[in-house]
PyMOL commands that place a pseudoatom at each C-alpha (Angstrom):
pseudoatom trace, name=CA, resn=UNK, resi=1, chain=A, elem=C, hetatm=0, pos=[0.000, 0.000, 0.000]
pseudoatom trace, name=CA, resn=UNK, resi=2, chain=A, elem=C, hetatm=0, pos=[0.931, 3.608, -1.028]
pseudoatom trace, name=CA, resn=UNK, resi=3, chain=A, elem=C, hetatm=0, pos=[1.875, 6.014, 1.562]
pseudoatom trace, name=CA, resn=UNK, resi=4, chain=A, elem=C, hetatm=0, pos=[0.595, 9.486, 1.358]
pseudoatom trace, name=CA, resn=UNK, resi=5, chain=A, elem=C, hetatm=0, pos=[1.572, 12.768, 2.855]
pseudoatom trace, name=CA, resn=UNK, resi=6, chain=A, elem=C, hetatm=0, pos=[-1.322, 14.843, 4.820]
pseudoatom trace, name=CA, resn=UNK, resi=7, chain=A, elem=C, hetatm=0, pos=[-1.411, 17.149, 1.479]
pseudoatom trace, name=CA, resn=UNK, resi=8, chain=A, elem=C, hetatm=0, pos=[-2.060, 14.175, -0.808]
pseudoatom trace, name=CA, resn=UNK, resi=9, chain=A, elem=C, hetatm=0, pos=[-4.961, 12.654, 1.041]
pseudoatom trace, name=CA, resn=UNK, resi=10, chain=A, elem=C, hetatm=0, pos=[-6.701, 16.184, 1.450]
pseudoatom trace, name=CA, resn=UNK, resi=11, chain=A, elem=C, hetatm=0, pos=[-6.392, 16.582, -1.903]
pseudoatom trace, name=CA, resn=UNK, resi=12, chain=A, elem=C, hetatm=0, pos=[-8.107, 13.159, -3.470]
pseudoatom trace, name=CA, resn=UNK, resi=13, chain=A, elem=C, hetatm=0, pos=[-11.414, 12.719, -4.519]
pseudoatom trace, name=CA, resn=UNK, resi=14, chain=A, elem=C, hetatm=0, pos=[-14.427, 10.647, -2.873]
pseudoatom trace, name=CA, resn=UNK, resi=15, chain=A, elem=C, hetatm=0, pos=[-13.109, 7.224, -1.240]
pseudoatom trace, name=CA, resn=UNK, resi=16, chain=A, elem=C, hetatm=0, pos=[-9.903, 8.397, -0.768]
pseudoatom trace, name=CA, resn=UNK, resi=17, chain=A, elem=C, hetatm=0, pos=[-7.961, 5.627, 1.332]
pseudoatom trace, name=CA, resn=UNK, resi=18, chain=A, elem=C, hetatm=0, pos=[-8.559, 1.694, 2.062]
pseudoatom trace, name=CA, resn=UNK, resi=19, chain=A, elem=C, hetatm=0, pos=[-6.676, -0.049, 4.394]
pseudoatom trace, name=CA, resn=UNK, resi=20, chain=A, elem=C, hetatm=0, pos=[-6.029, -3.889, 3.064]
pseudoatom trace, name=CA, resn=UNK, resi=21, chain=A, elem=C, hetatm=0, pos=[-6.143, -6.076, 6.044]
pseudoatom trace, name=CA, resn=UNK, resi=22, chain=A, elem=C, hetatm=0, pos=[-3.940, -9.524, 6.029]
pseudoatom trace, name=CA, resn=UNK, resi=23, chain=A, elem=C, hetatm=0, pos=[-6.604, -11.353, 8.190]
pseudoatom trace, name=CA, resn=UNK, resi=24, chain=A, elem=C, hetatm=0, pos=[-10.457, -10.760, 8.498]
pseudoatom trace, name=CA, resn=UNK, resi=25, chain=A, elem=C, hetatm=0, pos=[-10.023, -10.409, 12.029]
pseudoatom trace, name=CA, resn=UNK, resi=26, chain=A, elem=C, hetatm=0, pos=[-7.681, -6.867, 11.558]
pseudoatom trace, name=CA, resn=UNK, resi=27, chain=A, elem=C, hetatm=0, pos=[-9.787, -3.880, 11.206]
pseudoatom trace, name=CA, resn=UNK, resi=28, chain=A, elem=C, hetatm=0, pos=[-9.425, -2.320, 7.857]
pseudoatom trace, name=CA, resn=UNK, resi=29, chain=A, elem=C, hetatm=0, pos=[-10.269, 1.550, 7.123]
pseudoatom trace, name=CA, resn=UNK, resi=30, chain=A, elem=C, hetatm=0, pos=[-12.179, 3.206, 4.317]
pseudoatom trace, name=CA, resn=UNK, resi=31, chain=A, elem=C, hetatm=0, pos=[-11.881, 7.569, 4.101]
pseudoatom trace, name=CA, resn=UNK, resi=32, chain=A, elem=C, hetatm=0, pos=[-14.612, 9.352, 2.350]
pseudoatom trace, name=CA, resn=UNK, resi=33, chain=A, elem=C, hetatm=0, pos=[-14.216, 13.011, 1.250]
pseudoatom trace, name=CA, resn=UNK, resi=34, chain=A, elem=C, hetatm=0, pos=[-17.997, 13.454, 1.058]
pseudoatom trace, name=CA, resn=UNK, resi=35, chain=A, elem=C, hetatm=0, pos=[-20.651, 12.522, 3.135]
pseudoatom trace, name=CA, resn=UNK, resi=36, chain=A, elem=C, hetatm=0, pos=[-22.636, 11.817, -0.143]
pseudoatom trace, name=CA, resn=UNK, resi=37, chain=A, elem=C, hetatm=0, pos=[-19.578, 9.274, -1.452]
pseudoatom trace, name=CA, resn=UNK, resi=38, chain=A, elem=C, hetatm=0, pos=[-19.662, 6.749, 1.666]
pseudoatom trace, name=CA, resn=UNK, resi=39, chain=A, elem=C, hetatm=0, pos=[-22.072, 3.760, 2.492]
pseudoatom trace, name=CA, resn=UNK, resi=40, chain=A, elem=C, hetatm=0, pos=[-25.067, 4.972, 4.050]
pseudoatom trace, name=CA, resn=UNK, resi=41, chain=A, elem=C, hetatm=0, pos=[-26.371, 1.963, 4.957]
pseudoatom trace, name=CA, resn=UNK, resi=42, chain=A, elem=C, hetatm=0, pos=[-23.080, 1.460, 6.808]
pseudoatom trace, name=CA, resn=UNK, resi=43, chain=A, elem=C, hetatm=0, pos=[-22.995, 4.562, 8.529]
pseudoatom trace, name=CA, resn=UNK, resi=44, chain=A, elem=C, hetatm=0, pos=[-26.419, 4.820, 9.632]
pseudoatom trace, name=CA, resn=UNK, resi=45, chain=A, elem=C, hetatm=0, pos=[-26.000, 1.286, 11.552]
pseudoatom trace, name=CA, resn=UNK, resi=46, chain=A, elem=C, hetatm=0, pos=[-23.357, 2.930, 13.276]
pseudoatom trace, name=CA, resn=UNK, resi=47, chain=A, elem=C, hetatm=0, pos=[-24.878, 6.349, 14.391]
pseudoatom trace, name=CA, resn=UNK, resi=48, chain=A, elem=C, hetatm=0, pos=[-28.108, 6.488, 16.338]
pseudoatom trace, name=CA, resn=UNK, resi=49, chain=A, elem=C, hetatm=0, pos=[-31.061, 8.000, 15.218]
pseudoatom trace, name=CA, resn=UNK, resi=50, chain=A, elem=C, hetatm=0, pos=[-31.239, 10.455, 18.171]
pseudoatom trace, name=CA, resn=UNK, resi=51, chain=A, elem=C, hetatm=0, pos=[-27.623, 11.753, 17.079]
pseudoatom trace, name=CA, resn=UNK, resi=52, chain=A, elem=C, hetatm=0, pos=[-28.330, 14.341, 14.745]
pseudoatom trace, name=CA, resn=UNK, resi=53, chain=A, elem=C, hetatm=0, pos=[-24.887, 16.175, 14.229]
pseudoatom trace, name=CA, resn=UNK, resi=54, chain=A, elem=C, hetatm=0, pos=[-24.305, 12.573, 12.843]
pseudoatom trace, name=CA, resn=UNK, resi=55, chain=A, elem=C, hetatm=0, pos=[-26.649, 11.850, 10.812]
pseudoatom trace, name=CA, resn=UNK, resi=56, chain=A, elem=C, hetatm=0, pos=[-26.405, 12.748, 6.802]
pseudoatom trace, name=CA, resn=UNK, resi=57, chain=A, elem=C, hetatm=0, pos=[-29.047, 15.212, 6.942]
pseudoatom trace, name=CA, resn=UNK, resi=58, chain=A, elem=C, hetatm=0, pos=[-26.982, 17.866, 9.039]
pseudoatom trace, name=CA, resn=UNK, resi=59, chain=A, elem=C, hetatm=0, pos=[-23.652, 16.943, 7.736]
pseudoatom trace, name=CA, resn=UNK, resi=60, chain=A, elem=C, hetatm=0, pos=[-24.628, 17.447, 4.291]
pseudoatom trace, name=CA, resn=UNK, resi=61, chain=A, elem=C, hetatm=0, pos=[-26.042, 20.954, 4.880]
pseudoatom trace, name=CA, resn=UNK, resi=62, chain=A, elem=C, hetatm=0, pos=[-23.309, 21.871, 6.451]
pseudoatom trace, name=CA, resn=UNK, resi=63, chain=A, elem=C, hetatm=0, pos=[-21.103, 20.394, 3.576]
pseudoatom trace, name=CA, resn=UNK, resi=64, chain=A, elem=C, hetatm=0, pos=[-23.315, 22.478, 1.377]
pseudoatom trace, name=CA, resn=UNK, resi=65, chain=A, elem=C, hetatm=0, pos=[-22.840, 26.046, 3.625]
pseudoatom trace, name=CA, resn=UNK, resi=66, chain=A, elem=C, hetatm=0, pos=[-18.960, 25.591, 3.983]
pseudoatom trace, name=CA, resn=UNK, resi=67, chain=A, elem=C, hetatm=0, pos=[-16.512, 27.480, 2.317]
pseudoatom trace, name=CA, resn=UNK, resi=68, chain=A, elem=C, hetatm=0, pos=[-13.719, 26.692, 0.539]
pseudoatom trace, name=CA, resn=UNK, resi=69, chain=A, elem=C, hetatm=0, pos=[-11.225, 26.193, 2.979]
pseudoatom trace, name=CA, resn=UNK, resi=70, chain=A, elem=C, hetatm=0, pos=[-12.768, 23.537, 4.920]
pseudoatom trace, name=CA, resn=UNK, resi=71, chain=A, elem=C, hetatm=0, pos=[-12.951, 20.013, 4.398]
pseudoatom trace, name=CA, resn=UNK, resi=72, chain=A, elem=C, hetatm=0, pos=[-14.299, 17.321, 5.218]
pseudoatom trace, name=CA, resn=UNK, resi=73, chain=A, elem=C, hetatm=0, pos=[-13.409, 13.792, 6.064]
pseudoatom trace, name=CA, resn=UNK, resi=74, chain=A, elem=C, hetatm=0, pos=[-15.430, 10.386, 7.145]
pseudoatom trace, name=CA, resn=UNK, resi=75, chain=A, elem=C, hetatm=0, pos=[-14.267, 7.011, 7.976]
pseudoatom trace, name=CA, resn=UNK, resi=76, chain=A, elem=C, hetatm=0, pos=[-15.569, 3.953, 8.495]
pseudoatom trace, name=CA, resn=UNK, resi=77, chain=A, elem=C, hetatm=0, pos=[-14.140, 0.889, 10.150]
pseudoatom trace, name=CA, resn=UNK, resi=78, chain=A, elem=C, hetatm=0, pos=[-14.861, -2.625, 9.500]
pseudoatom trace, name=CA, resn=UNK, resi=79, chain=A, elem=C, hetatm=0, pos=[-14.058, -5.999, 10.797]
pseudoatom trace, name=CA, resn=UNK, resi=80, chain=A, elem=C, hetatm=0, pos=[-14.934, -9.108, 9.390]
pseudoatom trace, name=CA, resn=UNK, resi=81, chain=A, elem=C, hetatm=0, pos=[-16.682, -7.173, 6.692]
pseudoatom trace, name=CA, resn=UNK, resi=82, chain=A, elem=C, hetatm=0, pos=[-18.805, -5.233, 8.881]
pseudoatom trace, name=CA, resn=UNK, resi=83, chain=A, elem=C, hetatm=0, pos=[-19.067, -1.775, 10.269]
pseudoatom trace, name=CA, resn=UNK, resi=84, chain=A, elem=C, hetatm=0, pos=[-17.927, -1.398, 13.829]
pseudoatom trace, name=CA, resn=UNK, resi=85, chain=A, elem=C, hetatm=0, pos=[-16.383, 2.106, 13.981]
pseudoatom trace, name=CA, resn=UNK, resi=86, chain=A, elem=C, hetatm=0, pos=[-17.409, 5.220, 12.783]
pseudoatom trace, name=CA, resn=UNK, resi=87, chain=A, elem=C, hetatm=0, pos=[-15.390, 8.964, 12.674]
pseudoatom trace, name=CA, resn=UNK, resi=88, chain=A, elem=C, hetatm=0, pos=[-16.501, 12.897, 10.824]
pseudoatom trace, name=CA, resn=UNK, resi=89, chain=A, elem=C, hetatm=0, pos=[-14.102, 15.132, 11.132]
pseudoatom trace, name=CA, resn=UNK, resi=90, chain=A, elem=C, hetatm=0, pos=[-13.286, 18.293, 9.473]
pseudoatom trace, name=CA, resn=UNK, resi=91, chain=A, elem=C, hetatm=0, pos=[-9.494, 20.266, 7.756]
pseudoatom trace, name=CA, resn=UNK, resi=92, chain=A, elem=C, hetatm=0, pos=[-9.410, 23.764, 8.110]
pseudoatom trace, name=CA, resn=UNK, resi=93, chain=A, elem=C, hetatm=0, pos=[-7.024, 25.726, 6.218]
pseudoatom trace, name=CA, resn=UNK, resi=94, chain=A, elem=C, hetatm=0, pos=[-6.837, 29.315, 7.559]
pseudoatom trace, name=CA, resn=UNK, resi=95, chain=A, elem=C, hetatm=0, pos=[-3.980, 31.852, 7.235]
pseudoatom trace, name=CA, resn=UNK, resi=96, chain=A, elem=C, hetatm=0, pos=[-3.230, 33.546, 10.456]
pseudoatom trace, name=CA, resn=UNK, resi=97, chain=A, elem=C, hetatm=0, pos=[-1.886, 36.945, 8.608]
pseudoatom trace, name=CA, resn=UNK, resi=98, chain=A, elem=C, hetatm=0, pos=[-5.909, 37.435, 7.677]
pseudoatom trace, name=CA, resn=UNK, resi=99, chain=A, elem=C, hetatm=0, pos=[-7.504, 36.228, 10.629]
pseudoatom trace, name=CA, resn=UNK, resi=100, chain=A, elem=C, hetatm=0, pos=[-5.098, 37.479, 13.537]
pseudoatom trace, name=CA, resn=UNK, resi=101, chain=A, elem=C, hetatm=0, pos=[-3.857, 41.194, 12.810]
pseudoatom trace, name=CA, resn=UNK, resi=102, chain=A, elem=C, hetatm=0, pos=[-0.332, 42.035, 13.962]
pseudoatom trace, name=CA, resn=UNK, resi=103, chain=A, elem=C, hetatm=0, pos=[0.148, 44.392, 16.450]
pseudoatom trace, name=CA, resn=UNK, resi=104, chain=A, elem=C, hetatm=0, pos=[3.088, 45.128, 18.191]
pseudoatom trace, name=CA, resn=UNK, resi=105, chain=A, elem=C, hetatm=0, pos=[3.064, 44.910, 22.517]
pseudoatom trace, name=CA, resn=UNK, resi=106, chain=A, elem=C, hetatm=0, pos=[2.785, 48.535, 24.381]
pseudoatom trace, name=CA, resn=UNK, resi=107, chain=A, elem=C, hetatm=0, pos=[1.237, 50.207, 20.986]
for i in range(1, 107): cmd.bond("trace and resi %d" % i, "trace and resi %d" % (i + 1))
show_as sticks, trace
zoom trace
């Protein structure tokens, strides 16, 4: 299996990494860059209904209101060809020149 730098997985499209287990009983990995590109079926098992910053409704509105500089990422775990884990999480690139003026201390 190819390793990839941080920049190169932000950077690919839809499922964007696999892990290849050697034994059924070794989790393997699957990254998503979209939460319209991963198994729903799969996902849904793991997330509860009542857990609705989880659920694709609210994660693909707020895919849809992001700007460009954020992205997003889910994963999904199995073993022994099912789902057992479950992750969202979200890349932020922000420049610290525009968002945090400098000022110099005692002016």
């Amino acid at each position: 299996m190819q390793t990839l730098s941080c920049q190169q997985v932000l950077s690919l499209p839809h499922k964007i990494a696999t892990s290849q287990s050697i034994s059924p009983a070794i989790p393997a990995f699957h990254l998503y860059d979209s939460i319209h590109n991963l198994p729903l079926d799969d996902w849904h098992a793991l997330v509860p209904v009542h857990k609705i910053f989880l659920r694709k409704e609210f994660l693909a509105g707020l895919e849809a209101a992001a700007g460009k500089d954020i992205q997003f990422r889910y994963a999904l775990v199995y073993q022994h060809q099912q789902p057992i884990a479950c992750a969202y999480f979200q890349t932020i690139r922000f420049h610290v020149g525009q968002t945090m003026p400098y000022t110099r201390l005692g002016k």
